[in-house]
N, C-alpha and C positions, 0 to 999 in steps of 0.2 A: 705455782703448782706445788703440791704437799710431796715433803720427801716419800711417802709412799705411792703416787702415783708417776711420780717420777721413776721411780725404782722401776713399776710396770712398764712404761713405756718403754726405758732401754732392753727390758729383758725379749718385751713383743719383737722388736727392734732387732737385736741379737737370733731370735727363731727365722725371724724374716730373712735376715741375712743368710742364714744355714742354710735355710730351705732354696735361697736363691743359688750359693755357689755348690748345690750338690744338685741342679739343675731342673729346677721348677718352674715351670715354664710360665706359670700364673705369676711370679713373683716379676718374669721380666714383663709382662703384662700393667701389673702392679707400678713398676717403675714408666714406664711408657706413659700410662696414664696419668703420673706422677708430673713429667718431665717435659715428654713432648711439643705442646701448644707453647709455651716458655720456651724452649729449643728453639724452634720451629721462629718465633719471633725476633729470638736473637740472629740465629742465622740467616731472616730477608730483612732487618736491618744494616746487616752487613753486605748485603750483595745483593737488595732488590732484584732477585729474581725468585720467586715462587716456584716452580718445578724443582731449581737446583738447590734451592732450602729444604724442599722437603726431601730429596732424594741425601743431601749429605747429615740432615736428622736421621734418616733410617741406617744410614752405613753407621753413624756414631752408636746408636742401638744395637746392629749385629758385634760391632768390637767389642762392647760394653757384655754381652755374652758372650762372647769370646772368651775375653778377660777376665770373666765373674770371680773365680776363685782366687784372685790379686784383691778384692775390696770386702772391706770389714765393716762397714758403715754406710749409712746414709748420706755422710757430707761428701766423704768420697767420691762415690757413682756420681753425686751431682757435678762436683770438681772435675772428675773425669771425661762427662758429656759435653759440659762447655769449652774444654781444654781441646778436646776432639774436635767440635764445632767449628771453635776458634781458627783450628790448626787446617783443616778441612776448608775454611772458608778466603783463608789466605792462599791458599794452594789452586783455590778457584779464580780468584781475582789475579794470581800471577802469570795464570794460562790466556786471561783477557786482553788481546793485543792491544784493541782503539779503548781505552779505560777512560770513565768520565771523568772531572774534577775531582767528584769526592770520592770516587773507587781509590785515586792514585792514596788521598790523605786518608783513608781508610787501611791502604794497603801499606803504607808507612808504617802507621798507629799499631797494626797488628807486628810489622816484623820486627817493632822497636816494644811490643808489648814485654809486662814484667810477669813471672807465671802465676807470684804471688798478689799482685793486683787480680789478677783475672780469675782465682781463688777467691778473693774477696767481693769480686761479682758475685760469682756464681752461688758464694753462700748466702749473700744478701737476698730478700723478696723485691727487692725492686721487679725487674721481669715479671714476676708473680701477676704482683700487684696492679699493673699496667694492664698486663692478659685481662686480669678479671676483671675491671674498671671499666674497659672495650667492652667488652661483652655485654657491659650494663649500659651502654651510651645508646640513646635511640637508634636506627640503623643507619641513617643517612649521615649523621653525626659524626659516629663508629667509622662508619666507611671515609668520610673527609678525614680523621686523625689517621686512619692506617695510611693514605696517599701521603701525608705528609709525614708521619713520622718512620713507616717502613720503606716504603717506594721514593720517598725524598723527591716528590712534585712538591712544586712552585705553586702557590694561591692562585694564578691566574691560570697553572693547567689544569688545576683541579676543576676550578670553576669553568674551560672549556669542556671537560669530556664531561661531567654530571650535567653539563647543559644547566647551569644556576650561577646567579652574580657574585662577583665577586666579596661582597658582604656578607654572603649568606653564609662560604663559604669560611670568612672570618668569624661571623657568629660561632659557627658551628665549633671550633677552633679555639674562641672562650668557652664556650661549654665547655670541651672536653677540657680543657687545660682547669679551669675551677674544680670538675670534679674528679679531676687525680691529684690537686691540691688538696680537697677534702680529704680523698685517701688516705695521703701520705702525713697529712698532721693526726689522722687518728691513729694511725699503726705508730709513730712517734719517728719516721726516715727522716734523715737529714736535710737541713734547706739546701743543699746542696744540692741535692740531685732533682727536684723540684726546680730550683735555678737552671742547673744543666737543660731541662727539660725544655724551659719555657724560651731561654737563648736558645736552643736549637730550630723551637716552631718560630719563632721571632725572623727567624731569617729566610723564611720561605713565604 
């Protein structure tokens, strides 16, 4: 990017932000539409529950106005939604008496979490990039990675409630998984989280 068009972005950047902490309501619009579906993914990876992801996205949106005139930046608000999320979703999982397996290692992970790792999530496109990639996958495809990588079903439930073989739903499973490999070697993310990725479906 040329240092003059750079220059414009942060000044757009800086308007955005005024306009947002002297209370404009399109700018938190602006962000929502920003943030949301990415939120929203993070937090039913963490809690496989749908209703209660979306209801602790939306609280993390009104604090986020709340707070507006605390943030000076775009990395911020992001940093702030996830930290929210984060903090919101532990506070969900500690109210869950009979917790599964991986709520319990979930609910570790989070109370031993670092803020500054979880910063460095939230700045990363990883989540971005997954949202978008879904969205591109045919729909039945799409639908077997959200089972397994938000809801945390097993290949054999999966393949019971879609009523399809167990195969199919392994195909389906390489598909996705090659073409969020594609994604991620052309955006240039690290093999690590690609690895991460593929160990995690590997085990369901």
């Amino acid at each position: 990017m040329l240092a003059g068009d750079m220059s414009s972005k942060v000044d757009i950047q800086k308007e955005q932000m005024d306009a947002f902490q002297k209370g404009d309501e399109g700018m938190l619009r602006f962000f929502f539409d920003l943030h949301h579906k990415s939120l929203r993914y993070f937090a039913l990876g963490l809690i496989a529950d749908e209703a209660e992801a979306e209801d602790i996205v939306s609280s993390c949106f009104v604090k986020l106005w709340q707070f507006r005139k605390q943030y000076t930046d775009f990395s911020k608000i992001k940093a702030f939604l996830y930290i929210s999320c984060r903090n919101a979703c532990l506070d969900h999982l500690k109210k869950i008496k009979r917790r599964k397996g991986w709520q319990d290692e979930y609910l570790r992970q989070l109370e031993d979490g670092d803020e500054r790792i979880l910063q460095q999530v939230a700045e990363s496109d990883y989540l971005d990039i997954i949202n978008k990639e879904i969205d591109g996958l045919p729909q039945k495809c799409g639908e077997v990675f959200k089972m397994l990588y938000f809801e945390h079903k097993k290949t054999d439930e999966i393949a019971l409630q879609l009523n399809i073989s167990v195969k199919t739903v392994r195909n389906h499973k390489a598909r996705a998984v090659e073409q969020l490999r594609h994604a991620f070697v052309e955006k240039g993310l690290p093999d690590a989280m690609m690895l991460a990725l593929i160990l995690f479906l590997n085990q369901k």
